[in-house]
Backbone of each chain as ProteinMPNN parsed JSONL, in Angstrom:
{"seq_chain_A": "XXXXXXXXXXXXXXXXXXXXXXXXXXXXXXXXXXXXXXXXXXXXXXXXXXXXXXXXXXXXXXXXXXXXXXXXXXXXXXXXXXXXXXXXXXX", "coords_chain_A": {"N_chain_A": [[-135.117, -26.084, 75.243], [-131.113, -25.561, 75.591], [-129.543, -28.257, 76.03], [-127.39, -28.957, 77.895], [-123.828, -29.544, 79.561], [-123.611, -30.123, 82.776], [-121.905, -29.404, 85.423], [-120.732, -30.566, 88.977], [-119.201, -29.601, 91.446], [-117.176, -30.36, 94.651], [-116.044, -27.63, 96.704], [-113.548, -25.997, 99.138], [-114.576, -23.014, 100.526], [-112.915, -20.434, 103.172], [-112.923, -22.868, 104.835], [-115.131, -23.92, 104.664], [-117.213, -26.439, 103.229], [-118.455, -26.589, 100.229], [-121.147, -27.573, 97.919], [-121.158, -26.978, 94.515], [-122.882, -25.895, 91.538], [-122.883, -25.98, 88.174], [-122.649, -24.789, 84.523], [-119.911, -24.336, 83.836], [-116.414, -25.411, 83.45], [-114.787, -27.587, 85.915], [-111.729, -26.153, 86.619], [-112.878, -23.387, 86.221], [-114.716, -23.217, 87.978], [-113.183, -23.526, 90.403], [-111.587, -22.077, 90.331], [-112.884, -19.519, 90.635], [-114.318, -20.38, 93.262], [-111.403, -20.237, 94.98], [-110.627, -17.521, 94.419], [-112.487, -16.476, 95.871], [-112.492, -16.869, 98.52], [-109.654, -16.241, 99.012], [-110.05, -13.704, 99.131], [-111.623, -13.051, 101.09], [-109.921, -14.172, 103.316], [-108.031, -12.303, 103.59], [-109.709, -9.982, 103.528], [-110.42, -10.818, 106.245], [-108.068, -10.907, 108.024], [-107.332, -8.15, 108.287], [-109.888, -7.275, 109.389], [-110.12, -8.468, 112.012], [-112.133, -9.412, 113.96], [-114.735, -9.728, 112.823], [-117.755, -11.845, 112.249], [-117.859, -14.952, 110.277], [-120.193, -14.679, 108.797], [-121.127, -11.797, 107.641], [-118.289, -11.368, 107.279], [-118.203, -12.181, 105.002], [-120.255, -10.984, 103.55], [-119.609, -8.618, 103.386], [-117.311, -9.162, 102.01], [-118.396, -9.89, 99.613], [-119.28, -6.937, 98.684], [-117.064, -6.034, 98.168], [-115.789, -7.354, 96.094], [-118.185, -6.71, 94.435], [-117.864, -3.867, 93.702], [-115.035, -3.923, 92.645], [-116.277, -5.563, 90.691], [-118.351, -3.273, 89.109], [-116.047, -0.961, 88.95], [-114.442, -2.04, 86.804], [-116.522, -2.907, 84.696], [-117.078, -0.397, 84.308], [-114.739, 0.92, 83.045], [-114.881, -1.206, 81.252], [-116.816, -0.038, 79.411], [-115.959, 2.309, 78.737], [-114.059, 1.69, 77.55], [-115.257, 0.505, 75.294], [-116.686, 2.672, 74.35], [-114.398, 4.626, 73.221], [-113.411, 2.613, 71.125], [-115.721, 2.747, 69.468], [-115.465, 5.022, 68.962], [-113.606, 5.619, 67.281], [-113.753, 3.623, 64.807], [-116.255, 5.416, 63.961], [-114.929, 8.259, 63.602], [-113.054, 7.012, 61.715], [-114.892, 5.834, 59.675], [-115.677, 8.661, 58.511], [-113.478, 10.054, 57.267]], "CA_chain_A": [[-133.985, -25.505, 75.986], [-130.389, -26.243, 75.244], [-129.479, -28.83, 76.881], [-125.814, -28.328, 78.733], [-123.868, -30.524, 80.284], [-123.609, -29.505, 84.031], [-120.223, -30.181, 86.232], [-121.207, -30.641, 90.316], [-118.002, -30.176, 92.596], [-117.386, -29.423, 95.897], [-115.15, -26.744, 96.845], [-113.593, -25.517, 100.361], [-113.888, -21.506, 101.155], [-113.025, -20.552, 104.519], [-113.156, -23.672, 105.946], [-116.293, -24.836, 104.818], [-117.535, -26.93, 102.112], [-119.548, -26.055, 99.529], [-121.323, -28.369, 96.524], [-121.351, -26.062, 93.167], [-123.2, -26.583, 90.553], [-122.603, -25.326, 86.703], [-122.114, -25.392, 83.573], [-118.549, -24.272, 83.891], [-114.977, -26.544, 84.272], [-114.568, -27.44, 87.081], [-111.045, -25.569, 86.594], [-112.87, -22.392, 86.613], [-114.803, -23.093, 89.479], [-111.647, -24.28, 91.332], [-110.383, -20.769, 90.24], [-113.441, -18.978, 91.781], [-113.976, -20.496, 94.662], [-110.458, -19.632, 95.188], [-110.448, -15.886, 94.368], [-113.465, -15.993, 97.102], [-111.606, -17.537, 99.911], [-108.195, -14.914, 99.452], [-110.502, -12.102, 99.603], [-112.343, -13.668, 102.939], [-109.022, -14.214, 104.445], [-107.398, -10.768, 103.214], [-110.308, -9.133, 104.566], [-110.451, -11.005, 108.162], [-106.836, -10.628, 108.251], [-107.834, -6.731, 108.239], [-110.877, -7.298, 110.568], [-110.107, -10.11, 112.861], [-113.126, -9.373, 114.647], [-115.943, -9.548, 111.827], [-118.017, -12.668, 111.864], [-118.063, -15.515, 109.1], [-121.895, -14.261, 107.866], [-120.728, -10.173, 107.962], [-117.141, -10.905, 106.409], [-118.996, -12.815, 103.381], [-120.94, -10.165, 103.332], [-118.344, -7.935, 103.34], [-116.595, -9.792, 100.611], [-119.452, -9.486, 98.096], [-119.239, -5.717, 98.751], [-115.792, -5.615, 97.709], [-116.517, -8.05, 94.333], [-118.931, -5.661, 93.176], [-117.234, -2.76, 93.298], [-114.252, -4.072, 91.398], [-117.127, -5.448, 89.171], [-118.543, -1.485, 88.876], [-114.748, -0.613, 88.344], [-113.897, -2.737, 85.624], [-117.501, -2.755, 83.704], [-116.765, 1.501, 83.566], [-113.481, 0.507, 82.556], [-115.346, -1.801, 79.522], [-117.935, 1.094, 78.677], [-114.917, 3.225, 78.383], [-112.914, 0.878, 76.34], [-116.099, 0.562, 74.141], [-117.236, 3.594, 73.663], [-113.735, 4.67, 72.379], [-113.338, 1.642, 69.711], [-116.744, 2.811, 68.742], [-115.499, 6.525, 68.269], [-112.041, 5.261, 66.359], [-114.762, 3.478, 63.814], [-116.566, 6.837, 63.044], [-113.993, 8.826, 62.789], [-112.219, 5.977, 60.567], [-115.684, 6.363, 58.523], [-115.549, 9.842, 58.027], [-112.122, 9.807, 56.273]], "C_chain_A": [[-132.692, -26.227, 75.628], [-129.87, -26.804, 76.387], [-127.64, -28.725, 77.169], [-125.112, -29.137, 79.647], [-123.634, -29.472, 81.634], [-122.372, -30.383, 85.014], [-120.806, -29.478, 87.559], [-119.642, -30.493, 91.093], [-117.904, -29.334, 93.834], [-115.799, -28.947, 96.029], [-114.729, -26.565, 98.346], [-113.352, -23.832, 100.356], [-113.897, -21.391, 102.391], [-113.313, -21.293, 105.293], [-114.252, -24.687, 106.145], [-116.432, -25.086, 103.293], [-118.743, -26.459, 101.384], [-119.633, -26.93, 98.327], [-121.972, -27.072, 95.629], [-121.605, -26.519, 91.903], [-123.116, -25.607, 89.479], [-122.385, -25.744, 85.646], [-120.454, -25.195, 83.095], [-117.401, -25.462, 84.293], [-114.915, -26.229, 85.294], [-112.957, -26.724, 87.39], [-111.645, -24.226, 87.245], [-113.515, -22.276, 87.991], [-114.301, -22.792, 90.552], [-111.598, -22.369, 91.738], [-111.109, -19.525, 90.694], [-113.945, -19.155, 93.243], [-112.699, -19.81, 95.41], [-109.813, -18.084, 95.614], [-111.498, -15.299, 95.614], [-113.138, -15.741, 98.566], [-110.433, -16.51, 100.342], [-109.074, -14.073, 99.422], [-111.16, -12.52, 101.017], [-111.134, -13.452, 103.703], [-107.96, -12.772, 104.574], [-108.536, -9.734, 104.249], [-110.472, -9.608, 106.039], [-109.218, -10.846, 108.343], [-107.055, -8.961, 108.699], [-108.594, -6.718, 109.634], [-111.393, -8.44, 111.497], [-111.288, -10.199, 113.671], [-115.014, -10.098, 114.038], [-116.396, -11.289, 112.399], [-118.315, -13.712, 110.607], [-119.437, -15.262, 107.932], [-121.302, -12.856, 107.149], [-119.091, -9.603, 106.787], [-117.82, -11.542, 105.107], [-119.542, -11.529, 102.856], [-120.253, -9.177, 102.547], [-117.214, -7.958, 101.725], [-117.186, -9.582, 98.993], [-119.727, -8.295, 97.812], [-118.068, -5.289, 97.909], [-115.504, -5.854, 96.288], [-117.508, -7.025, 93.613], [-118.416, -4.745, 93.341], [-116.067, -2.742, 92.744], [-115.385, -4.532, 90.261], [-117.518, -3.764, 87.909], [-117.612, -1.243, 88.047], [-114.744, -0.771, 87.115], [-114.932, -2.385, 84.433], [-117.319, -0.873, 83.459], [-115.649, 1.241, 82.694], [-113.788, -0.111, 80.889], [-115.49, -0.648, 78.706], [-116.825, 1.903, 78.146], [-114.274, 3.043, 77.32], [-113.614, 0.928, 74.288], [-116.436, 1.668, 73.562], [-115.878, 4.281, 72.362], [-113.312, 4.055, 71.377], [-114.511, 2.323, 69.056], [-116.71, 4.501, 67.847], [-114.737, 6.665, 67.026], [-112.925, 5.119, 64.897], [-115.216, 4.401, 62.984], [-115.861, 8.019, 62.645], [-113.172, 8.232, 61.509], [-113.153, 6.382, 58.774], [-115.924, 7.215, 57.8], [-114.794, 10.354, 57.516], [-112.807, 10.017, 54.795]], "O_chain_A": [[-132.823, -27.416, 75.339], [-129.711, -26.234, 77.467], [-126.88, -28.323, 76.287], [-125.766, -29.502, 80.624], [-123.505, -28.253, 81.514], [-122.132, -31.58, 85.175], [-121.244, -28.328, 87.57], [-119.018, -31.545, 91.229], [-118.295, -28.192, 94.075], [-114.765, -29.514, 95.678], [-115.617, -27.017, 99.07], [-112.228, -23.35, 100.22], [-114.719, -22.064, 103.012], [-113.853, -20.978, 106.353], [-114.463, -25.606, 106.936], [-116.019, -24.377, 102.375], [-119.789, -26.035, 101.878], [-118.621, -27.163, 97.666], [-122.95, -26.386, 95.928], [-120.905, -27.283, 91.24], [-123.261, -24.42, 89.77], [-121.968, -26.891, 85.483], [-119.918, -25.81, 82.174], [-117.512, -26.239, 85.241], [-114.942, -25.1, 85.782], [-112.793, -26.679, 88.61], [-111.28, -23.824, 88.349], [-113.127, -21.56, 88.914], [-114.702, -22.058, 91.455], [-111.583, -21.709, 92.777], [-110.465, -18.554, 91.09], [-113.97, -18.313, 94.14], [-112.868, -18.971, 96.296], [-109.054, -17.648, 96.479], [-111.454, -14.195, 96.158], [-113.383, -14.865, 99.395], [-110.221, -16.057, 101.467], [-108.544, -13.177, 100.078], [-110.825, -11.865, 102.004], [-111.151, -12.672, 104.656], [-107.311, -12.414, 105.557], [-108.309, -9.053, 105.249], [-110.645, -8.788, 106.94], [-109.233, -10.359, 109.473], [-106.765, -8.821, 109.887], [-108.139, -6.306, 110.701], [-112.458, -9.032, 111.672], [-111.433, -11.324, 114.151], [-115.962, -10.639, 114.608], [-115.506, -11.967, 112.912], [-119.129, -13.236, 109.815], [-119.574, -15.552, 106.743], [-121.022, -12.977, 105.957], [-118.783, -8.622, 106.11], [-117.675, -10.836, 104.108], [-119.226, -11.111, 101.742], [-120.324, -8.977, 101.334], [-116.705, -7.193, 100.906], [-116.744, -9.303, 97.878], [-120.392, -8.136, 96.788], [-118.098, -4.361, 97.101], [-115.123, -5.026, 95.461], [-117.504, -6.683, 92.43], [-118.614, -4.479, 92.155], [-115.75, -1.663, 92.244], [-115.429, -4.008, 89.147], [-117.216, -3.389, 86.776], [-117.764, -1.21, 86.826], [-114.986, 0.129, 86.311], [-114.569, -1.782, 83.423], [-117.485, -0.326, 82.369], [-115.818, 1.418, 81.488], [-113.292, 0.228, 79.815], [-114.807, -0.254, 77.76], [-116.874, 2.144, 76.939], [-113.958, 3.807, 76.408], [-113.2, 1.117, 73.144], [-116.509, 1.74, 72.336], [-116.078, 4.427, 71.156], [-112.759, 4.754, 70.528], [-114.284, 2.527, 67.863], [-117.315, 4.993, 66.894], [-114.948, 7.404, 66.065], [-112.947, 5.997, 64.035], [-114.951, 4.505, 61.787], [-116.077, 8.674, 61.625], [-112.762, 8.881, 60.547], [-112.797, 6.779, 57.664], [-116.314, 7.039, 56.645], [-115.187, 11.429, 57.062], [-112.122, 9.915, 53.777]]}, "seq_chain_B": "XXXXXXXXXXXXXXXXXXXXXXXXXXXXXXXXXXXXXXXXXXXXXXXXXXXXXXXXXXXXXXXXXXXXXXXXXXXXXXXXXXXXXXXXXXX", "coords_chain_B": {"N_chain_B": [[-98.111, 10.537, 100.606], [-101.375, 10.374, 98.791], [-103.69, 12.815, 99.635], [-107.149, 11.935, 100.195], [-110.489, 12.52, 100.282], [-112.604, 10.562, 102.652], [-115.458, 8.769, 102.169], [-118.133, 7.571, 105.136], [-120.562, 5.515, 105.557], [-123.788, 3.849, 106.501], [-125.061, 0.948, 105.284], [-127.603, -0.793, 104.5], [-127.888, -4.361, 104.434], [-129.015, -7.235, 103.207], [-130.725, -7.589, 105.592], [-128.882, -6.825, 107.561], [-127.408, -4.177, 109.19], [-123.996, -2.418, 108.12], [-121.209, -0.33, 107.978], [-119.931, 1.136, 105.514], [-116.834, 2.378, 105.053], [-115.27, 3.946, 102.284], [-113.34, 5.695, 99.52], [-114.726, 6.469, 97.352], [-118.141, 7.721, 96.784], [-120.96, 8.614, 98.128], [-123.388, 7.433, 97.035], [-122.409, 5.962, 94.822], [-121.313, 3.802, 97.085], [-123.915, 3.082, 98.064], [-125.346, 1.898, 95.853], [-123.504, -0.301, 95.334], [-124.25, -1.847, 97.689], [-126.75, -2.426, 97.58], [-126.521, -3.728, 95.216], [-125.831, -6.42, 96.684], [-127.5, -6.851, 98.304], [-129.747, -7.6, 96.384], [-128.824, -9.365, 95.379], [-128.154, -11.487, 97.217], [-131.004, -11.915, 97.841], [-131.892, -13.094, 95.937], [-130.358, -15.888, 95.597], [-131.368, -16.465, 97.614], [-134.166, -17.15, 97.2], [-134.154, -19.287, 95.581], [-132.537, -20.924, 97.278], [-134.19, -21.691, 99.919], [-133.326, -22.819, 101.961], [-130.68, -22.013, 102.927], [-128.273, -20.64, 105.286], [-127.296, -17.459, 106.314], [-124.668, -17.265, 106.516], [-123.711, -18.783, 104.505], [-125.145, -18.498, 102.277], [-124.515, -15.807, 101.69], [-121.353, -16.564, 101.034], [-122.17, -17.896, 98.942], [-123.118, -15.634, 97.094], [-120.72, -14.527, 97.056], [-119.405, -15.793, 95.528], [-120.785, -16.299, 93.096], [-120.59, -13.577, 92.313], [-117.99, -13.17, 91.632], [-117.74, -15.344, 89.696], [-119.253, -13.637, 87.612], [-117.834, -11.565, 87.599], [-115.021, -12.321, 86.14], [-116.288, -13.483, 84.033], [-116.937, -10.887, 82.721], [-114.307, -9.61, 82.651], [-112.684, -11.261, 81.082], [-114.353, -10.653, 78.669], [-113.329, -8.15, 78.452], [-110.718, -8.201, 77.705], [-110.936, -9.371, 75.643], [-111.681, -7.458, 74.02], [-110.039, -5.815, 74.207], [-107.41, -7.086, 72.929], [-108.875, -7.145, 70.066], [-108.991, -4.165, 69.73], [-106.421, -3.564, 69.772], [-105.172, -4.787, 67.939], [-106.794, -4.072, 65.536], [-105.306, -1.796, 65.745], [-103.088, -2.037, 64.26], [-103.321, -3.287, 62.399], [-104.144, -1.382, 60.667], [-101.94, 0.362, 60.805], [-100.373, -0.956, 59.023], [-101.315, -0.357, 56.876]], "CA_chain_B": [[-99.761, 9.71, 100.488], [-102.281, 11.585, 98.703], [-104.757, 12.702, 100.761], [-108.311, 11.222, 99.407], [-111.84, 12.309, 101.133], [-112.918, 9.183, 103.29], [-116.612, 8.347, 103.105], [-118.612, 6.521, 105.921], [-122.11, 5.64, 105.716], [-124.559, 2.922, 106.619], [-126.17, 0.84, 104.629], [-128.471, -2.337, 105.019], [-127.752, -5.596, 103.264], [-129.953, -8.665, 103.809], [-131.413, -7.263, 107.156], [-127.993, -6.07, 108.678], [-126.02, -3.14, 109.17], [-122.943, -2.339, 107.639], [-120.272, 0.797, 107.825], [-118.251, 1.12, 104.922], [-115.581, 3.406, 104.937], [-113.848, 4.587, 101.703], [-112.646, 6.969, 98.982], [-115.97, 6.715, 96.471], [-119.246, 8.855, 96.651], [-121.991, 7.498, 99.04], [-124.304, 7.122, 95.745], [-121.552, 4.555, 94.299], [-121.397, 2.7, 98.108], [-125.093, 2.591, 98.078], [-125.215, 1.257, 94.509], [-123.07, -1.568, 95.367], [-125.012, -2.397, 98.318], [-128.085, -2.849, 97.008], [-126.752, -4.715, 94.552], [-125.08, -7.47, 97.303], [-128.519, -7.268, 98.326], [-130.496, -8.099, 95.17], [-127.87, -11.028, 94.571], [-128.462, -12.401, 98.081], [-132.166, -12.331, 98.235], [-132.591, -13.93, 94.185], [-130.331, -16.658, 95.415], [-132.065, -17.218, 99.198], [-135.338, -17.243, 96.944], [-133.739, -20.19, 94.774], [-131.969, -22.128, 98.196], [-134.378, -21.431, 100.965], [-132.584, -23.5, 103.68], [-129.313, -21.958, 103.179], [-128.34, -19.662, 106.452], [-126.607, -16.444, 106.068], [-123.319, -17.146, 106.139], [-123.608, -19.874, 103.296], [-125.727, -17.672, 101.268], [-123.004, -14.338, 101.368], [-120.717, -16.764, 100.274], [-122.234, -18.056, 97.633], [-122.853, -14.393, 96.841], [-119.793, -13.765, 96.703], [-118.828, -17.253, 94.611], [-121.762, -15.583, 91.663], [-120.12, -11.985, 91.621], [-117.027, -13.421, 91.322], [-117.822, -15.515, 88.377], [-119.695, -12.31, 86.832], [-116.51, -10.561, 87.17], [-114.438, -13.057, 85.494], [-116.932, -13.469, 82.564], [-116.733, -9.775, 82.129], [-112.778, -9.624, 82.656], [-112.56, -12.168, 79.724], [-114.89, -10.22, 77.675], [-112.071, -6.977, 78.592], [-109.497, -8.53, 77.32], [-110.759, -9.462, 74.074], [-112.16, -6.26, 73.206], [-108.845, -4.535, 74.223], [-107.052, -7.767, 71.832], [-109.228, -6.585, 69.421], [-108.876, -2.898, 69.322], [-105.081, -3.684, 69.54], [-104.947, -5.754, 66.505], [-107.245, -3.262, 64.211], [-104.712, -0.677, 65.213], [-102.052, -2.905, 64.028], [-104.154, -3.615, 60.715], [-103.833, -0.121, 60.323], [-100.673, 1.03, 60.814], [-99.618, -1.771, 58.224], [-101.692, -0.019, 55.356]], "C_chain_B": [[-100.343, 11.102, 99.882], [-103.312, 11.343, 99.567], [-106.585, 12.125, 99.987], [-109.165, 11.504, 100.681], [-112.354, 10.848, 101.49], [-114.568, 9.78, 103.531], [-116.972, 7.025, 104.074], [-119.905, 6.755, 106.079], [-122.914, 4.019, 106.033], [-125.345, 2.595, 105.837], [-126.662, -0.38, 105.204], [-128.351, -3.654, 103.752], [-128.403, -6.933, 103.965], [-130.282, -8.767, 105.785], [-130.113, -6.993, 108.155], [-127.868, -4.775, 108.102], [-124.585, -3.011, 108.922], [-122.409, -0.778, 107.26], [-119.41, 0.853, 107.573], [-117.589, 2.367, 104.643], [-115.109, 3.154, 103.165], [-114.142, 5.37, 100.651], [-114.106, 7.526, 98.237], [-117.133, 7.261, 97.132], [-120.184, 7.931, 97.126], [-123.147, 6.657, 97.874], [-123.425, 5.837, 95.279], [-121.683, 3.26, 95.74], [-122.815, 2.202, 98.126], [-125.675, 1.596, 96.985], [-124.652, -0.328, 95.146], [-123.765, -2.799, 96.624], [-126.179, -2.969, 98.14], [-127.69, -3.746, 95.974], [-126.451, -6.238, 95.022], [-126.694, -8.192, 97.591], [-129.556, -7.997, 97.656], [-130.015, -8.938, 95.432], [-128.286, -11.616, 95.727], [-130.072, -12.614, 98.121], [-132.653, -13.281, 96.946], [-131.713, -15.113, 94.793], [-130.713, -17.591, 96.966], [-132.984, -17.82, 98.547], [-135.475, -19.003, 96.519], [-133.353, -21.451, 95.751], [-132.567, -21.282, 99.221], [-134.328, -21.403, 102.42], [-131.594, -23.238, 103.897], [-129.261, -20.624, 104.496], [-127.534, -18.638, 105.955], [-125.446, -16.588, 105.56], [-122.839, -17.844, 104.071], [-123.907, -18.923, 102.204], [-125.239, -16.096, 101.287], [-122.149, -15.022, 100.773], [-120.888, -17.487, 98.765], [-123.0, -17.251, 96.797], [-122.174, -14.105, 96.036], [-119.105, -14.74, 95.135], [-119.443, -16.046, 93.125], [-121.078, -14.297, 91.397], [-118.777, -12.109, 91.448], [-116.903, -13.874, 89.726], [-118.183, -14.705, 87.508], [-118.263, -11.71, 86.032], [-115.159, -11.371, 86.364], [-114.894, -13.358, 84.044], [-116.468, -12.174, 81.561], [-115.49, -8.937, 81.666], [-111.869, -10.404, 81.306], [-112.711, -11.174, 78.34], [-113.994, -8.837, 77.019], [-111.324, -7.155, 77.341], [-109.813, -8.961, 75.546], [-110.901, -8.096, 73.011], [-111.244, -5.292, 73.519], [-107.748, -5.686, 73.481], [-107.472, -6.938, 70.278], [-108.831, -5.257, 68.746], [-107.226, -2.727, 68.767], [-104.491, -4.197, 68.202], [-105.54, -4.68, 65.335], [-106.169, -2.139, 64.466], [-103.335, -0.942, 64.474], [-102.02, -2.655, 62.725], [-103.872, -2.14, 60.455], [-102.435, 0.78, 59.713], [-99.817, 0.156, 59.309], [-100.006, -1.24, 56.624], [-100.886, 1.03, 54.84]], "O_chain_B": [[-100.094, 12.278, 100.151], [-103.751, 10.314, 100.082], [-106.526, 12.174, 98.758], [-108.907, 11.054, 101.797], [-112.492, 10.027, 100.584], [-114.994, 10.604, 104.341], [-116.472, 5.902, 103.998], [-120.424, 7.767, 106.548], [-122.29, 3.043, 105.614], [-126.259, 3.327, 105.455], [-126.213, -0.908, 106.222], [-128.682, -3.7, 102.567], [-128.197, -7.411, 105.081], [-130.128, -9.573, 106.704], [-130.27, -6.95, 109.375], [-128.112, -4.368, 106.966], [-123.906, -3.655, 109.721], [-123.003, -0.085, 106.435], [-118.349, 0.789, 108.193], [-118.05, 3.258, 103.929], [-114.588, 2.071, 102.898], [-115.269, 5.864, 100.696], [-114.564, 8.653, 98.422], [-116.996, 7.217, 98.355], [-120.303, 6.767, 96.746], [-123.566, 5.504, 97.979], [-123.907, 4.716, 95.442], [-122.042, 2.1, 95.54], [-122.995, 0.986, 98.197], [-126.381, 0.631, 97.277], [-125.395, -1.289, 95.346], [-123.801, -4.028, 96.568], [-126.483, -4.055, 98.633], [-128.502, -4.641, 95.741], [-126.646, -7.188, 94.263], [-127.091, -9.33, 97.341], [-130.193, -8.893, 98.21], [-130.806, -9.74, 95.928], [-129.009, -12.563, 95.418], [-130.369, -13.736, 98.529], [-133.616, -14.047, 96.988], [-132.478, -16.035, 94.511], [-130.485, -18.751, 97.307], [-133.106, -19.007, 98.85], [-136.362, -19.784, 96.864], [-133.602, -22.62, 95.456], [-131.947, -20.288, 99.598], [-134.742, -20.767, 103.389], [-131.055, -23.797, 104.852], [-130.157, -19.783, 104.568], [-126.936, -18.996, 104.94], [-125.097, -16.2, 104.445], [-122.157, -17.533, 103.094], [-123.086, -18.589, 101.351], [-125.955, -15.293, 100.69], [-121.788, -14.447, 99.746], [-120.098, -17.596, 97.827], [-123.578, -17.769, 95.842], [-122.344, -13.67, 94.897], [-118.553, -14.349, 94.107], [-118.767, -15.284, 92.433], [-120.993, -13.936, 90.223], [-118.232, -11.074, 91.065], [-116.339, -13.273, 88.812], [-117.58, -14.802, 86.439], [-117.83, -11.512, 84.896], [-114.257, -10.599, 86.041], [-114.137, -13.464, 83.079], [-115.98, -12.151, 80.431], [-115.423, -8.046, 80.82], [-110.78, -10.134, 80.8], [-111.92, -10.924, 77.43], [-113.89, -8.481, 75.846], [-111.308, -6.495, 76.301], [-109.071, -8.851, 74.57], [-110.496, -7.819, 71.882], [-111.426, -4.106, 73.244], [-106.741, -4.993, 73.34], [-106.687, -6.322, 69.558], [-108.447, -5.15, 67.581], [-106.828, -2.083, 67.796], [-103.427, -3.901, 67.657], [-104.864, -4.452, 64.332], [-105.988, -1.419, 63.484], [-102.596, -0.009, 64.159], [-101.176, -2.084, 62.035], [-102.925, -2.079, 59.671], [-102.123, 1.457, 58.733], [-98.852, 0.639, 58.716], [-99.412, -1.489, 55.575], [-101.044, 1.417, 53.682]]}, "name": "protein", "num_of_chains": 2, "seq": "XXXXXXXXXXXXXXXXXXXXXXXXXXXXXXXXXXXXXXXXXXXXXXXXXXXXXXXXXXXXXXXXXXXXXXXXXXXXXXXXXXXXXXXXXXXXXXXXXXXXXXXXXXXXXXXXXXXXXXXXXXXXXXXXXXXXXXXXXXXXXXXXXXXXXXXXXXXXXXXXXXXXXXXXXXXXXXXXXXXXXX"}
């Protein structure tokens, strides 16, 4: 197995700590933790009511469906580079 | 405003209830649910002492990083396409 180095840091979302482990900089970490936390507080800002389990929840609902988004968005991107190509070939 | 059909449907994510409201096709809301689901139960399986809340957000932490991997991967392959049409235009 390749061996990898692994970066440990702890983060705060919403208030609470969290130890994260990866093989990523701890930059990007930083920079998701981050993007986790403004959507938590964007969405309880919205639904001041929700509980901390429910808005998480909530949150990871919202992350994958910009994921969805975007990955159509790839397929899309790809399939047309891939059409440009064969038409290019058929020249 | 344009007007946009509002769905609302129930789905179930790691043994709750949840009623999300909005514009996309219950098949797409269900989709994304199930997939909050998958992600939370592969990483309960992995941290069995973590409680709900912990384990939505570090949910949400993983589909974040996803979407950042894949946001990367965007951008090169719309670099890319940008540059061969470049190469092109120059012949």
């Amino acid at each position: 197995m390749k061996e990898q180095q692994k970066t440990r840091i702890t983060v705060d979302i919403y208030g609470q700590q969290y130890s994260i482990v990866g093989t990523e900089s701890s930059s990007h970490i930083r920079l998701v933790a981050s993007i986790v936390d403004d959507k938590m507080r964007e969405i309880s800002a919205k639904n001041p009511t929700l509980d901390t389990s429910k808005l998480a929840v909530l949150t990871a609902v919202n992350i994958v469906h910009e994921y969805i988004k975007l990955k159509d968005e790839y397929d899309r991107l790809l399939r047309k580079m891939n059409k440009e190509k064969d038409d290019d070939s058929d020249d």
